[in-house]
C-alpha positions as CSV (number, residue, x, y, z in Angstrom):
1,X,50.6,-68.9,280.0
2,X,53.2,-66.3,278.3
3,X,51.7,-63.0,277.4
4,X,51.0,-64.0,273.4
5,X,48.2,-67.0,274.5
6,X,50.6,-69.7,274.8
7,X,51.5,-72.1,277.1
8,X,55.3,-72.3,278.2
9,X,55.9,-76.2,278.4
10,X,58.3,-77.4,281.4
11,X,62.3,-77.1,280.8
12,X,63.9,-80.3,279.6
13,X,65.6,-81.5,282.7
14,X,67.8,-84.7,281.5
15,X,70.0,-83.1,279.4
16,X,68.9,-85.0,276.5
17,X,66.6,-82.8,273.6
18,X,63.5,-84.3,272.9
19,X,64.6,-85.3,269.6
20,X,67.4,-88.0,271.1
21,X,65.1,-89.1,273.8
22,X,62.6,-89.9,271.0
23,X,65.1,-91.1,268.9
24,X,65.7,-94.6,271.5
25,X,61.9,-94.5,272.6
26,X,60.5,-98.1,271.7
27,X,56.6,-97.4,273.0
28,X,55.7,-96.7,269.3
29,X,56.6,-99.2,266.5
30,X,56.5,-98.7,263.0
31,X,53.4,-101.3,262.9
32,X,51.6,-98.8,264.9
33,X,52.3,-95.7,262.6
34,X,51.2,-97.7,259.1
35,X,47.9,-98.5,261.0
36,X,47.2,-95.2,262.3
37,X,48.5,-93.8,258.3
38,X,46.1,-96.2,257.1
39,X,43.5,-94.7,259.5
40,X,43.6,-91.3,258.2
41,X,43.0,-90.3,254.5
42,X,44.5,-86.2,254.2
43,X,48.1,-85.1,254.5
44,X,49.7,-82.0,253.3
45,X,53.1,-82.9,250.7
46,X,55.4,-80.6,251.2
47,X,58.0,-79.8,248.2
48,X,60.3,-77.4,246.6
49,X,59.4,-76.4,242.8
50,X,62.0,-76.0,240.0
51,X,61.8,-72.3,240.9
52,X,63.6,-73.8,244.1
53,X,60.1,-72.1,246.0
54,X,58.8,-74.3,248.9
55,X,55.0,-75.3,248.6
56,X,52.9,-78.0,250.2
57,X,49.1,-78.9,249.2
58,X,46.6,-81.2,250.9
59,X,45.7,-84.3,249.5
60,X,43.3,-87.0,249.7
61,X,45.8,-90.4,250.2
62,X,45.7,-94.1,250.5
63,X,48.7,-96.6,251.3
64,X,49.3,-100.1,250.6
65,X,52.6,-102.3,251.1
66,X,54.1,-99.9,253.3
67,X,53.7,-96.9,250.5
68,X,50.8,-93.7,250.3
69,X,49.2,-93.4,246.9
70,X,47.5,-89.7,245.5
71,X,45.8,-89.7,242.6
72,X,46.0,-86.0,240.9
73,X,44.6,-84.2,237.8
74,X,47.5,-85.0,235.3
75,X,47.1,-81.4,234.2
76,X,47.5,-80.3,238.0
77,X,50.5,-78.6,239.4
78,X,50.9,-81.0,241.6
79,X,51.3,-83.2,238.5
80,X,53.6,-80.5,236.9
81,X,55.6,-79.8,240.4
82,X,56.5,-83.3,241.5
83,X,58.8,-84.8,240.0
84,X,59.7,-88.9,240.1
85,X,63.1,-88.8,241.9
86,X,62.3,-86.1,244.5
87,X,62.3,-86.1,247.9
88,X,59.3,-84.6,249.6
89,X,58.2,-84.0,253.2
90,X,54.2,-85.6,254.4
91,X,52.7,-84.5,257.1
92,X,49.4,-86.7,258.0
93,X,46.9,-85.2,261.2
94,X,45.4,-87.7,263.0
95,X,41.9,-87.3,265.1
96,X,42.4,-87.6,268.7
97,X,39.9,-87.4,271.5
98,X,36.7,-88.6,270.1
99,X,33.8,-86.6,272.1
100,X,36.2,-84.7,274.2
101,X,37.4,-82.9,270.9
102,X,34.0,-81.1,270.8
103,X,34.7,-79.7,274.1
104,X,37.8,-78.7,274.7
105,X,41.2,-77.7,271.8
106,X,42.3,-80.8,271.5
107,X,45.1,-80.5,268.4
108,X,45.7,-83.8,266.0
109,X,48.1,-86.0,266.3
110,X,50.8,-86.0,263.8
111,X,53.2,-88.3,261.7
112,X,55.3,-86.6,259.4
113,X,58.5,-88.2,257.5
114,X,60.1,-87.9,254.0
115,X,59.2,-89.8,250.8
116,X,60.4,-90.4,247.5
117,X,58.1,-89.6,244.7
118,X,57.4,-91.8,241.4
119,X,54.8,-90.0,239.5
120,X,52.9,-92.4,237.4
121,X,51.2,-90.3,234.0
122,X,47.8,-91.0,233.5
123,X,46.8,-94.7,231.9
124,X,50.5,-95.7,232.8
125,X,49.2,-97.4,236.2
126,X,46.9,-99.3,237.1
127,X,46.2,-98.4,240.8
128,X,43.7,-101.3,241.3
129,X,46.8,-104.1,240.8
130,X,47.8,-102.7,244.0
131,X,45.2,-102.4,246.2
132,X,41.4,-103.0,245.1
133,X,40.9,-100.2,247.9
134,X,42.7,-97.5,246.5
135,X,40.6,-97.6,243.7
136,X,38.4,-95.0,245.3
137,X,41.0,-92.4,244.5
138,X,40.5,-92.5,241.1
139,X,37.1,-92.5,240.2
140,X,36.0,-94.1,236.9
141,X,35.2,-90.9,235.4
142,X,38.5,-89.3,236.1
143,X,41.0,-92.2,235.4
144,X,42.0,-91.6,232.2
145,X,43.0,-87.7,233.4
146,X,44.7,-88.3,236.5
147,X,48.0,-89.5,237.7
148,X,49.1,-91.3,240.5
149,X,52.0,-89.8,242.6
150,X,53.7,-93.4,244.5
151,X,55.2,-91.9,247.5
152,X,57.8,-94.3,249.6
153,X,58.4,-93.4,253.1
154,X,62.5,-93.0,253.8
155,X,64.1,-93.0,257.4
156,X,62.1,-92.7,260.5
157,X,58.4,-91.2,261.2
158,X,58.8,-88.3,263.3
159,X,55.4,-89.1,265.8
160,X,53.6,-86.6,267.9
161,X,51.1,-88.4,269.9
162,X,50.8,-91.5,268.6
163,X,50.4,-94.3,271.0
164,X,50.1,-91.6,274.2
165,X,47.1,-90.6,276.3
166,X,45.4,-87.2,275.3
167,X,47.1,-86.3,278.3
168,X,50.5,-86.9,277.5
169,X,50.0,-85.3,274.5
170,X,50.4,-82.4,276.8
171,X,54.4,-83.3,277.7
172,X,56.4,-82.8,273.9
173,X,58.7,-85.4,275.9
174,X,56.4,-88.3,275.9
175,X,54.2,-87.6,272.9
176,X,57.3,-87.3,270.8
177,X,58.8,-90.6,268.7
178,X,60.5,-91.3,266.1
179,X,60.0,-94.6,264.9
180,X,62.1,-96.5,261.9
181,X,60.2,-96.7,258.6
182,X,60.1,-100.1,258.0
């Protein structure tokens, strides 16, 4: 442990950064990362504003044909902020360790990738044509003020700790993949 409470992982040995060793890992398929995105139901969006000032907000999310649909108050800034066109980084925690979790600081897992964003204004979509499931996002009373932002995953997932042991999680080496968004 280094003197500021954290633990000094072991030196990458193969020459290789984590990155390209994830890069050509095939343990964790794209199958695998939907299902554990379907799983889950919070993410933080990351974006930049027209200021050109970074921000990020969690949402409540649901996905359906390999996309992750928010409903928002149209009136929001996340309504105002995000634009259809942009590019925006997701980053989704995923529970790990059940029981063990209560005991011991066990951190999420994590997918996180880049989307592009289609706002849909309020009344302009309906979000039940797509999914009968997503149609908890916008509750009755709130559809005819909220918006749907459509966000489509581009290049890979970057995974930590998906389809690894809560011990591997431990070794950035194994619990790191990035998998093709397919």
């Amino acid at each position: 442990m280094s003197t500021n409470g954290t633990t000094a992982l072991p030196a990458n040995t193969s020459g290789r950064t984590a990155d390209e060793a994830a890069t050509d890992r095939a343990r964790v398929r794209s199958d695998a990362v939907w299902q554990a995105l379907a799983k889950a139901s919070f993410a933080v969006v990351s974006h930049v504003n027209a200021a050109g000032e970074a921000r990020s907000s969690g949402v409540v999310y649901g996905t359906a044909d390999r996309r992750v649909y928010v409903a928002v108050a149209a009136d929001g800034w996340k309504a105002r902020q995000i634009v259809t066109g942009q590019e925006v980084a997701v980053t989704v925690p995923v529970r790990r360790g059940g029981i063990l979790a209560l005991l011991l600081p066990i951190p999420p897992a994590t997918i996180t990738f880049q989307a592009r964003a289609t706002v849909h204004p309020a009344g302009s979509f309906d979000i039940g044509s797509v999914s009968k499931e997503l149609m908890k996002l916008v509750p009755e009373a709130r559809k005819a003020g909220s918006c749907v932002i459509e966000l489509v995953p581009e290049g890979r997932f970057l995974t930590y700790g998906i389809g690894v042991s809560l011990m591997d999680m431990a070794d950035p080496a194994r619990a790191l993949a990035r998998v093709p968004v397919v």
